[in-house]
N, C-alpha and C positions, 0 to 999 in steps of 0.2 A: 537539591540545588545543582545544577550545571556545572559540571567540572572545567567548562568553558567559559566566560564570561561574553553573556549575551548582549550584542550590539545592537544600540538602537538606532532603527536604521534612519533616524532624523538626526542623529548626531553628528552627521558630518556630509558636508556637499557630496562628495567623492561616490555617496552611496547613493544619493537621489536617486537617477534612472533608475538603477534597477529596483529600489523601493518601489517607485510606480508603477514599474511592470509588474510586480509582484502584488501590492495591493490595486491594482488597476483588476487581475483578473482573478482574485479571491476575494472580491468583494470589500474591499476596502483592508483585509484583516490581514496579520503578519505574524504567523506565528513562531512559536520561542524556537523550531526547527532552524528558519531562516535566519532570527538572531544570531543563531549560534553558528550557522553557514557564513556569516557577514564576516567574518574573523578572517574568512579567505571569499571576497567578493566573486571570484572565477567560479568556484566549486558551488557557489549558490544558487549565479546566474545556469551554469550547467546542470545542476538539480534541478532547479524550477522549470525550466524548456525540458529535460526529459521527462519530469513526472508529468506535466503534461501530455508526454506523446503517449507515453504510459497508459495514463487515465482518459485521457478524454479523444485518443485520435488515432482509435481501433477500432475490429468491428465485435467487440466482444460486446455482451450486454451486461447494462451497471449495475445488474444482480449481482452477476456472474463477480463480474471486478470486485466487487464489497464483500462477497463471502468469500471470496480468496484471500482479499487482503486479513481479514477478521481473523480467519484461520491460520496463518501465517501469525498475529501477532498472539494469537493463544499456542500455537506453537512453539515460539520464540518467548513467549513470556514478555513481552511488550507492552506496559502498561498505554504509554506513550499512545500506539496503533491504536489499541482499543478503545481509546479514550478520545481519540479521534475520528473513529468509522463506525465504533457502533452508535448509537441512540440516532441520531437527525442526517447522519449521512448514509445508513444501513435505510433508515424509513423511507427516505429519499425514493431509493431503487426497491421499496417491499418488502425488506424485510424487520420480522418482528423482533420483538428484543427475544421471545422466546427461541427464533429462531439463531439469533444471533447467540446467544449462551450454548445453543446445541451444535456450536462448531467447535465447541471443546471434544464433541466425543461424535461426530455428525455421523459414522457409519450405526449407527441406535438410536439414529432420529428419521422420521417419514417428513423431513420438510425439506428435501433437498431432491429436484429432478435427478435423472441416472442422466445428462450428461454434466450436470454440478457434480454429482458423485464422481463422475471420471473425472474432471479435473478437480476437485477435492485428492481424489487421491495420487491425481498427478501431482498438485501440489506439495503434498504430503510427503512423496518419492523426493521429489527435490529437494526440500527442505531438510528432511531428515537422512537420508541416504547419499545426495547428489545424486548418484546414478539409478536411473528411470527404468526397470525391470523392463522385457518387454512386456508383458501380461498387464503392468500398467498403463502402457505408453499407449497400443493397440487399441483399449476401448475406446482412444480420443479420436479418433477417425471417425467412429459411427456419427458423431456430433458436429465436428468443428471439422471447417477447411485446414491445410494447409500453412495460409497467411493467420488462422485463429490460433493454430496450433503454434507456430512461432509468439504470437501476443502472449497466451498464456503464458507459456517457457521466462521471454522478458518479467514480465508483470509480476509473476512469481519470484522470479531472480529477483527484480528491487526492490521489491517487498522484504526480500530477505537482509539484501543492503540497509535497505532504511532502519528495519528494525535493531539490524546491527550498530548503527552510525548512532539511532537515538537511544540506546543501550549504554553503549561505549562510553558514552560522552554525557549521560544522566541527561535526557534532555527532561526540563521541569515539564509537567504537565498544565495544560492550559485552564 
């Protein structure tokens, strides 16, 4: 159970808008994240507009995004993440569920291209260290621009937020 007490967001005028905008572009659904976001309407509406730029308005591809985030939440131990991005939103972008379990241990799996393996272990650097060796950092060049390489960095980063926020806070699972 949620150490916060989940708002539904029909409960009160106040919340409409951004209910709608939130089920307007997730397909109607509203999950127990946002709930628990509603407690402070500001920090959900700002959630939901970055996870957006986040996810959907980069030039990474939604492979790439879904085995980050995967990784990130087997890293973190995130039930919440996994239980959100693996099965039907990992299939979504190709990846299989086999694939998806071998981001527990991905450098002892052949299902990951070498520039996933470079930001796998970029990610990895971040998550676990903060600071990005250069021996890490360098293979991301061969791959990724620039403006990719800043994406990753973000994407990573709030991945690591999220999973912290929905840790902290027991967000129930859906």
């Amino acid at each position: 159970m949620a150490r916060v007490k989940l708002i539904d967001p029909d409960s009160d005028p106040a919340y409409a808008e951004l209910s709608a905008n939130i089920r307007g572009q997730r397909r109607g659904s509203f999950l127990n994240i946002y709930k628990i976001l509603l407690q402070s309407p500001a920090m959900a509406g700002a959630w939901f507009d970055f996870n957006n730029a986040v996810r959907w308005q980069t030039g990474l591809d939604g492979r790439l995004r879904e085995i980050l985030i995967i990784r990130i939440g087997h890293l973190n131990g995130s039930a919440y993440t996994l239980r959100q991005h693996t099965g039907a939103l990992a299939a979504a972008e190709g990846l299989s569920q086999e694939a998806c379990d071998g981001l527990k241990s991905w450098w002892g799996t052949d299902y990951f291209s070498p520039a996933e393996r470079a930001a796998l272990a970029f990610a990895d650097a971040m998550t676990e260290d903060i600071n990005v060796p250069g021996p890490v950092f360098e293979p991301l060049r061969e791959f990724f621009d620039e403006p990719q390489i800043v994406e990753l960095a973000v994407l990573i980063g709030s991945y690591n937020m999220h999973t912290r926020v929905f840790m902290a806070l027991e967000a129930d699972l859906e």
